[in-house]
KEKE-693933 format. One record per residue: x, y, z of N, C-alpha, C in turn; residue in one letter. Coordinates in Angstrom, 3 decimals, padded with zeros to 6 digits. Each point is the difference from the previous one (the first is absolute). Example, Ala and Ser with C-alpha at 12.3 -4.5 7.8 and 13.67 -1.06 7.14 Angstrom:
// residues 2
nu;nv;nw;cau;cav;caw;cu;cv;cw;type
013.190;-005.690;007.800;-000.890;001.190;000.000;000.900;001.200;000.000;A
-000.350;001.050;-000.720;000.820;001.190;000.060;-000.770;001.090;000.730;S
//
This chain:
// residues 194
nu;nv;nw;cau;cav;caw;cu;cv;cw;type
-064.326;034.915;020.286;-001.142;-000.134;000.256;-000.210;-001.011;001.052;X
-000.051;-000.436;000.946;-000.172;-001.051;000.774;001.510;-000.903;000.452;X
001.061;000.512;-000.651;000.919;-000.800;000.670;000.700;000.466;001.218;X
001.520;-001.219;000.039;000.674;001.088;001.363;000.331;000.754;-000.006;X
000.274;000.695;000.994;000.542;001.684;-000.024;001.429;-000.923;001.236;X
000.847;001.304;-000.077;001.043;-000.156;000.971;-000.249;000.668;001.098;X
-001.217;001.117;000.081;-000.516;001.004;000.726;-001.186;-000.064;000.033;X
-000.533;000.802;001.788;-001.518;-000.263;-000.029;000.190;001.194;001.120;X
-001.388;001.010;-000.261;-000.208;001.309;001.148;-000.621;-001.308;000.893;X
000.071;000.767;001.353;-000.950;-000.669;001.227;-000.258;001.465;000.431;X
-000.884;000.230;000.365;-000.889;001.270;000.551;000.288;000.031;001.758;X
000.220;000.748;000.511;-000.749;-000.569;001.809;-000.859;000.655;000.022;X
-001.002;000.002;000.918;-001.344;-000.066;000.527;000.190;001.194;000.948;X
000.810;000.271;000.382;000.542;001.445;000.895;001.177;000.533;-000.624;X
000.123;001.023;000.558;001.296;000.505;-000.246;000.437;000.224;001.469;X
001.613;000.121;-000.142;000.935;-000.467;000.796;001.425;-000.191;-000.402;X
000.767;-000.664;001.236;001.006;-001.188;-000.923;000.205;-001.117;-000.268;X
000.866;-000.841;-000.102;000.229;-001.196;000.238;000.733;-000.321;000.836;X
-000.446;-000.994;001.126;000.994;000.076;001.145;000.405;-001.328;-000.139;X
-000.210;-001.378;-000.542;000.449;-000.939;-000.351;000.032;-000.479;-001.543;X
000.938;-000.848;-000.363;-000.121;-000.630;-001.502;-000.101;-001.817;-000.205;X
-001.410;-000.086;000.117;000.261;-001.471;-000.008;000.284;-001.163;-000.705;X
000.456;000.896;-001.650;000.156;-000.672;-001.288;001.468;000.364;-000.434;X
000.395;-000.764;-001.202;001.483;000.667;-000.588;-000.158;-000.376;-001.247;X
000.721;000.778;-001.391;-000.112;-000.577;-001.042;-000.087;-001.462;-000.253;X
-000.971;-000.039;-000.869;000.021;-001.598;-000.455;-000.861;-000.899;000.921;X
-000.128;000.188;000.836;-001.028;-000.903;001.009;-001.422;000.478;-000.308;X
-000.286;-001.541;-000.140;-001.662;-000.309;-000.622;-000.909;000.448;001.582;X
-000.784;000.867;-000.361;-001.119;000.441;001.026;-001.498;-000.712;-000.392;X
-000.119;-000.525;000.909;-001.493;-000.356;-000.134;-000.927;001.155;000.653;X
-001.452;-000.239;-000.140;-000.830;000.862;000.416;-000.126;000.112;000.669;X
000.423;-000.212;001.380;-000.737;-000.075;001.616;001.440;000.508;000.531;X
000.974;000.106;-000.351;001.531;000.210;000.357;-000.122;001.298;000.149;X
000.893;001.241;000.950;-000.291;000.692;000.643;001.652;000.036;-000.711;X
-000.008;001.069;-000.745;001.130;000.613;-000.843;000.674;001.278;000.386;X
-000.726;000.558;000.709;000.789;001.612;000.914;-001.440;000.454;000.881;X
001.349;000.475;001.452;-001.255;000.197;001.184;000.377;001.703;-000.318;X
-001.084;000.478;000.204;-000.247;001.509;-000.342;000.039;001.203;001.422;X
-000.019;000.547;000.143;-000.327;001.059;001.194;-000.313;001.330;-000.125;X
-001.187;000.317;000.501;-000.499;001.161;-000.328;000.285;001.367;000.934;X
000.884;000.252;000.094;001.015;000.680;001.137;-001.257;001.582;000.379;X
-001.148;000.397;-000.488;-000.874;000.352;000.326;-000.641;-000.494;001.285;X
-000.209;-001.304;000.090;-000.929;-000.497;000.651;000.479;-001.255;000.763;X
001.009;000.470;000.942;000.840;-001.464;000.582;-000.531;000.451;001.267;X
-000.061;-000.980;000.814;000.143;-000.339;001.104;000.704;-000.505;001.080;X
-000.547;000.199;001.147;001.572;-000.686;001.204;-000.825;-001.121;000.767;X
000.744;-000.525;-000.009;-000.299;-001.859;000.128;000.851;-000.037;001.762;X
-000.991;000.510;000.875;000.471;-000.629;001.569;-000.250;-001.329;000.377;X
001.218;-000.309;000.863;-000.040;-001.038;001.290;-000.183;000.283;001.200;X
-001.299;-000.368;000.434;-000.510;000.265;001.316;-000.189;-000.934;000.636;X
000.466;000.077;001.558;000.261;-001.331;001.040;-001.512;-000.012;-000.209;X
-000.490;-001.937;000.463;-001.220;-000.137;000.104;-001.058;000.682;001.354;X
001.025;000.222;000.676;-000.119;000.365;001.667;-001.203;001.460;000.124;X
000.536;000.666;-001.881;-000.610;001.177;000.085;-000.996;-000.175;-001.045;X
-000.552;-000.765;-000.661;-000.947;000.208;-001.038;-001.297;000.394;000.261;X
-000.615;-000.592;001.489;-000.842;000.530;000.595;-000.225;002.142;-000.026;X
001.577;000.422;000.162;-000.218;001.522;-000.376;-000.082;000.541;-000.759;X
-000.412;-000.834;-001.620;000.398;000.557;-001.354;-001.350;-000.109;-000.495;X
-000.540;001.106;-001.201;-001.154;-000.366;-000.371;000.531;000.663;-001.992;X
-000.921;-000.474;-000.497;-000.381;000.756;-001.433;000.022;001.006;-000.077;X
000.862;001.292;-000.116;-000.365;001.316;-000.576;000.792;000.760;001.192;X
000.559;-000.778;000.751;000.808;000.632;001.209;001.146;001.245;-000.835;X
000.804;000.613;000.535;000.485;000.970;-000.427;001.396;-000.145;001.199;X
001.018;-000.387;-001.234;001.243;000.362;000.323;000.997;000.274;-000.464;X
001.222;000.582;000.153;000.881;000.650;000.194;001.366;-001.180;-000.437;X
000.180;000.288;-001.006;001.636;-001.282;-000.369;001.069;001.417;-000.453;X
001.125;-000.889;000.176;001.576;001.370;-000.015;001.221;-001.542;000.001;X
000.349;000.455;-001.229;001.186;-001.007;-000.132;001.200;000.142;000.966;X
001.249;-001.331;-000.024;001.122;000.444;001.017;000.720;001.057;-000.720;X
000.017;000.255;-000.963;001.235;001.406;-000.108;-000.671;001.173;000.449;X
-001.259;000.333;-000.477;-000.607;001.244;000.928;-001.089;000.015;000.675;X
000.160;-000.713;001.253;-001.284;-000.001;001.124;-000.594;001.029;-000.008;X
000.493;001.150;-000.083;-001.060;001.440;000.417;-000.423;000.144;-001.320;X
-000.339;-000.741;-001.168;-001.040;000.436;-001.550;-000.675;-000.882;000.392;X
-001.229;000.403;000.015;-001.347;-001.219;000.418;-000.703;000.469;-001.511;X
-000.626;-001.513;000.273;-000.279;-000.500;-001.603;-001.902;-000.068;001.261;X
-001.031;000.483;-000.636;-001.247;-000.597;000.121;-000.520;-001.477;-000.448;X
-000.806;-000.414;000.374;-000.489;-001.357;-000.318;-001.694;000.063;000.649;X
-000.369;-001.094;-000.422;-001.131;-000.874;000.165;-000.379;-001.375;-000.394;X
-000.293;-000.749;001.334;000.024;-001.226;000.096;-001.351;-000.337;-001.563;X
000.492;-001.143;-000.646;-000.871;-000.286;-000.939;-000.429;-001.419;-000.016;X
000.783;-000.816;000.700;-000.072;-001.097;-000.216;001.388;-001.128;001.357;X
-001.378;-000.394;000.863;001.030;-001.311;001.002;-000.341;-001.385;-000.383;X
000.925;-000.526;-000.248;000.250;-001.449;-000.369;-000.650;-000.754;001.100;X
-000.110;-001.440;-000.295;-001.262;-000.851;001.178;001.254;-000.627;000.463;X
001.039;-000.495;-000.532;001.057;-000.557;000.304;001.503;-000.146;000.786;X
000.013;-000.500;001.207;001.549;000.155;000.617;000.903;-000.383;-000.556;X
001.159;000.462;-000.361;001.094;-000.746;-000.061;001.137;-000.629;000.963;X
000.841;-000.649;-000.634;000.489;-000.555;001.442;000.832;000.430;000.901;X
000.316;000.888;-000.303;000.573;001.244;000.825;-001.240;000.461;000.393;X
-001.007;-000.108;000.259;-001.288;000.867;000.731;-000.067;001.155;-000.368;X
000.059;000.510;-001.049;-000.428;001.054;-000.535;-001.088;-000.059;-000.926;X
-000.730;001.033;-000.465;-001.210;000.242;-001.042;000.948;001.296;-001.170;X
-000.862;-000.444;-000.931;000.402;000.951;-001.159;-001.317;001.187;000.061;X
000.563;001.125;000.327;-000.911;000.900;-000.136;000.530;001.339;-001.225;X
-001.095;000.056;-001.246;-000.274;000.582;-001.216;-000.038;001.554;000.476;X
000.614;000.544;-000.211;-000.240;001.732;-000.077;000.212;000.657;-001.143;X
-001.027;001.321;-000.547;000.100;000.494;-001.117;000.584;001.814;000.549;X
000.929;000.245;-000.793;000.335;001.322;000.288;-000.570;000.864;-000.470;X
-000.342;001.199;000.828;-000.962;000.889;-000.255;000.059;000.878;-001.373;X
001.638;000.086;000.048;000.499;001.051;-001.189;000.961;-000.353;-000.382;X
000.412;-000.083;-001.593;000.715;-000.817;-000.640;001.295;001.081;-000.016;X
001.342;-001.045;000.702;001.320;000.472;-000.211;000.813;-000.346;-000.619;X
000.897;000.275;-000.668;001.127;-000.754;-001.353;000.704;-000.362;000.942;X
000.355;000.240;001.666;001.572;-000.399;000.330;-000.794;-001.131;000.733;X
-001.172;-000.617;-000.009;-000.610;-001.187;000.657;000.397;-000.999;-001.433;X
000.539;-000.757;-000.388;000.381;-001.446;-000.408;-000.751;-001.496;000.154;X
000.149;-000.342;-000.722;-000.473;-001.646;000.244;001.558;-001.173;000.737;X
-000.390;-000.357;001.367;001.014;-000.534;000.900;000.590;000.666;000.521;X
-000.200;001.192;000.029;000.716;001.032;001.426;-000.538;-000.737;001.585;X
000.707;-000.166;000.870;-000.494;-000.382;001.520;-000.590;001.224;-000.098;X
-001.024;-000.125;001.210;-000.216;001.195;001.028;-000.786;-000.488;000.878;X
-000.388;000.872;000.859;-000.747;000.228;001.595;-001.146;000.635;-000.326;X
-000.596;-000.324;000.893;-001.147;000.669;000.780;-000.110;000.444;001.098;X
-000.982;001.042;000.315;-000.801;000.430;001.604;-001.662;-000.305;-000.469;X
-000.232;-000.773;000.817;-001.563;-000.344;000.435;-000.555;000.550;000.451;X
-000.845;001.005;000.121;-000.474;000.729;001.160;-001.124;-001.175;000.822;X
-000.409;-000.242;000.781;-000.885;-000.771;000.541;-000.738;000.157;000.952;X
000.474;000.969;000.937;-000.869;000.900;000.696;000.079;001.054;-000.158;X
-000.603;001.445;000.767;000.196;001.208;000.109;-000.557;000.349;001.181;X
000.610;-000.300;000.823;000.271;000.715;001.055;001.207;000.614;000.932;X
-000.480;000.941;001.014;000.723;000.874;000.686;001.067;-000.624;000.729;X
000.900;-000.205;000.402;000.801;-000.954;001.413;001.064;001.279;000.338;X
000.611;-000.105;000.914;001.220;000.505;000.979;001.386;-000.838;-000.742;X
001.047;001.090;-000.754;000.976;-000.637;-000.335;001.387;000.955;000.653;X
001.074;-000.595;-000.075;001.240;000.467;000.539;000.929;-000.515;-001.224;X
001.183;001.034;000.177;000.996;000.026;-001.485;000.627;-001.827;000.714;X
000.384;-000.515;-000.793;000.503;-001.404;-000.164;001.262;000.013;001.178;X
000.705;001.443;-000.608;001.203;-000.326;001.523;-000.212;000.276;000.792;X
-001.232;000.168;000.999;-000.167;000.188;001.271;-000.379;-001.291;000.508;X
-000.480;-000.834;-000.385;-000.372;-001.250;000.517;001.056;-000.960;-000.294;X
000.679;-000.729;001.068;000.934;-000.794;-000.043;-000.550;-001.367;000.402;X
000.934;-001.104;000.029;-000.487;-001.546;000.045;001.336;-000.122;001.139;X
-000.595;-000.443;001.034;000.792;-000.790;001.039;-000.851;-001.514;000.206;X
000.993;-001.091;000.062;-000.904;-001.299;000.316;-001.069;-000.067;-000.078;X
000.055;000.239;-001.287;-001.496;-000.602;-001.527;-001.069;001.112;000.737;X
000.197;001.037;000.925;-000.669;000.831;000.020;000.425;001.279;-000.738;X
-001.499;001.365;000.081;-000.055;000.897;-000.288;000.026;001.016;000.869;X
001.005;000.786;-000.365;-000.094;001.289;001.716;000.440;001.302;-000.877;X
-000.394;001.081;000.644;000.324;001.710;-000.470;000.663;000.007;001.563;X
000.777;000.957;000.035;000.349;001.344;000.904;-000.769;000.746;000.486;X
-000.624;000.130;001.435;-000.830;001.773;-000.356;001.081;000.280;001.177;X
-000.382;001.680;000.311;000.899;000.554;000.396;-000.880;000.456;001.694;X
000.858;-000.490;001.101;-000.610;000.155;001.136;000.222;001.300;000.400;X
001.068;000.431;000.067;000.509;001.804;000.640;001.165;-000.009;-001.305;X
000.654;000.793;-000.199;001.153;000.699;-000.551;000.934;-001.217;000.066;X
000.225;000.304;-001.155;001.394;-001.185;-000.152;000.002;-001.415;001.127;X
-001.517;-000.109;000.011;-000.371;-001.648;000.792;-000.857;-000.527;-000.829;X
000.541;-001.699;-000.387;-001.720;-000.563;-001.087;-000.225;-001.270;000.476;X
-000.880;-000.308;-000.317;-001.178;-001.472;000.491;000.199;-000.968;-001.257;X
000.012;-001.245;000.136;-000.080;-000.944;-001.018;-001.381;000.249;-000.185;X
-001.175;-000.096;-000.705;-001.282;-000.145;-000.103;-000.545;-001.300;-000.914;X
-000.505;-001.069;-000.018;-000.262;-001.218;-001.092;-001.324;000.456;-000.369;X
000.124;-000.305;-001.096;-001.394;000.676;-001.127;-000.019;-001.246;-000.970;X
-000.920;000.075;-000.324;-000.434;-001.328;-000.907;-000.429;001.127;-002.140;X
000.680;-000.775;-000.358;000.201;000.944;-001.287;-001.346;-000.972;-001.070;X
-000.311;000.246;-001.298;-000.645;-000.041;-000.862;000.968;-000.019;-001.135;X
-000.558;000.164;-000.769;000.734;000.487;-001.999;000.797;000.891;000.049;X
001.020;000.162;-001.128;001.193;001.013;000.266;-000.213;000.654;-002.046;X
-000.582;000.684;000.296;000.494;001.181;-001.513;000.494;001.269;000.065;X
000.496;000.532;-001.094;000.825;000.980;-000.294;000.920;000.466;001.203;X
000.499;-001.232;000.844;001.063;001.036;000.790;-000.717;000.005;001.562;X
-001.686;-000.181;000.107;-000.878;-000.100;001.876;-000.218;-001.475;-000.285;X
000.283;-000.038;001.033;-000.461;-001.451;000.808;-001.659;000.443;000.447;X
-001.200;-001.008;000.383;-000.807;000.081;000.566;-000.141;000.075;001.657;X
-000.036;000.412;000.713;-000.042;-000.470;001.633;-001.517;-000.329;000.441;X
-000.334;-000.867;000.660;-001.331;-000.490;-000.007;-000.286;000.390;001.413;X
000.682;000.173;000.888;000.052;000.440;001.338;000.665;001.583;000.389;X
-000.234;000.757;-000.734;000.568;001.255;-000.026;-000.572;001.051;001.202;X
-001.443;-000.501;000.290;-000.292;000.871;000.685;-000.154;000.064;001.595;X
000.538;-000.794;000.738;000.926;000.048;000.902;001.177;000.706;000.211;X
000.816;000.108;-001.182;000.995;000.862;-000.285;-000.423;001.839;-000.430;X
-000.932;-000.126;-000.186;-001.010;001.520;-000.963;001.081;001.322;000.815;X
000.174;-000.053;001.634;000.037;001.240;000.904;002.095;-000.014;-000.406;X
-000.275;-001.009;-000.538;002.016;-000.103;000.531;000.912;000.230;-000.942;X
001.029;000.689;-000.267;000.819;000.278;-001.394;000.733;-000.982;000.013;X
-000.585;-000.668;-001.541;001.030;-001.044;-000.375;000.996;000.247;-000.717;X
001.549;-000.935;000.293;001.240;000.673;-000.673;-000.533;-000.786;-001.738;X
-000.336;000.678;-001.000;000.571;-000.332;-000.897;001.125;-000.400;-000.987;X
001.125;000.546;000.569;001.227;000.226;-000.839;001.008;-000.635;001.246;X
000.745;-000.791;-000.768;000.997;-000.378;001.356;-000.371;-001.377;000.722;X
-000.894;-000.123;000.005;-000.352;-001.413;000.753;000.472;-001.135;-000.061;X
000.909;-000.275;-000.779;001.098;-001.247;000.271;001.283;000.802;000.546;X
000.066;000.776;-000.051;001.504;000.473;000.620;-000.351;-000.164;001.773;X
-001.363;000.618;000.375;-000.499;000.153;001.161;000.091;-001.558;000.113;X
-000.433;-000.944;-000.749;-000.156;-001.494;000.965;001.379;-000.506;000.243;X
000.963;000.269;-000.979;001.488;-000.468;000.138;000.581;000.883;001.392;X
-000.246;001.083;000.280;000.450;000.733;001.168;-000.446;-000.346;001.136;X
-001.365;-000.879;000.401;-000.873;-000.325;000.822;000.743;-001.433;000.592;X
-000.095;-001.006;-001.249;000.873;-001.058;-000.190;001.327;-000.070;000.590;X
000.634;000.640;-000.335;001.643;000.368;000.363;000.049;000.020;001.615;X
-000.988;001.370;000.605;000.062;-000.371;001.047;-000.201;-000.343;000.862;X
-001.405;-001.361;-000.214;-000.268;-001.079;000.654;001.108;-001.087;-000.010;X
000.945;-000.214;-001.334;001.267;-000.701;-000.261;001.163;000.363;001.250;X
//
């Protein structure tokens, strides 16, 4: 009736698991002591680091796109829920995202990535190996007559899936640019100025 027991239920407040244990037999718990951290693998979230440089492009309810390192091409949905007021000293912000649709192979402490979308607009892009770097510049190939080509310097933008941006493309618009090959062409060019 009122005495000790050797045993006691504790209920949680969610269901879930237990992802930490902060007690062990025999240790006296007081009331305010925090005895097991719980996780509701329903309803987790991904916890980004974003340079401060960009917080200005982030808002509440934004919509993006996270894909862990083992499989970049499974994109996970999101939405921004919550940005922290705070830098850290690495200059980053903690930015809160909730996933749209709940997956079992998403975990609590998996890394992952993001894509931001931040604008939407149109630009002029070229596949990544056509644009080469000579002395901290940017140059393509175009092709003057038959088996003759031009260095051309172009000033590039952002690089996803594989295009570079070209910001000066349309100067180039009338002229076929070599895509494929363009470091072999600068090493051959090279050689026989050498």
């Amino acid at each position: 009736m009122g005495g000790i027991s050797n045993t006691i239920r504790i209920y949680s407040p969610i269901s879930g698991f237990v992802s930490k244990v902060n007690v062990n037999v025999g240790k006296y718990v007081s009331p305010s002591e925090v005895m097991f951290e719980l996780i509701d693998p329903t309803d987790i979230h991904l916890n980004l680091r974003v340079f401060e440089k960009d917080l200005g492009k982030l808002y509440i309810g934004q919509e993006i796109m996270s894909y862990t390192n083992n499989a970049p091409d499974k994109k996970y949905p999101c939405k921004i829920i919550l940005i922290n007021k705070d830098v850290s000293v690495e200059g980053t912000i903690q930015v809160h995202c909730h996933f749209s649709k709940y997956n079992p192979l998403l975990i609590p402490g998996l890394y992952m990535n993001a894509d931001i979308q931040i604008d939407n607009k149109k630009t002029n892009a070229l596949p990544e190996d056509a644009i080469i770097t000579y002395h901290s510049r940017q140059y393509v190939f175009t092709e003057i007559e038959k088996n003759k080509f031009e260095m051309q310097e172009v000033n590039i933008g952002g690089t996803k899936d594989g295009y570079t941006a070209v910001l000066n493309l349309d100067n180039l618009r009338s002229r076929n640019i070599v895509i494929k090959g363009a470091y072999a062409l600068l090493m051959k060019l090279k050689n026989k100025e050498e």
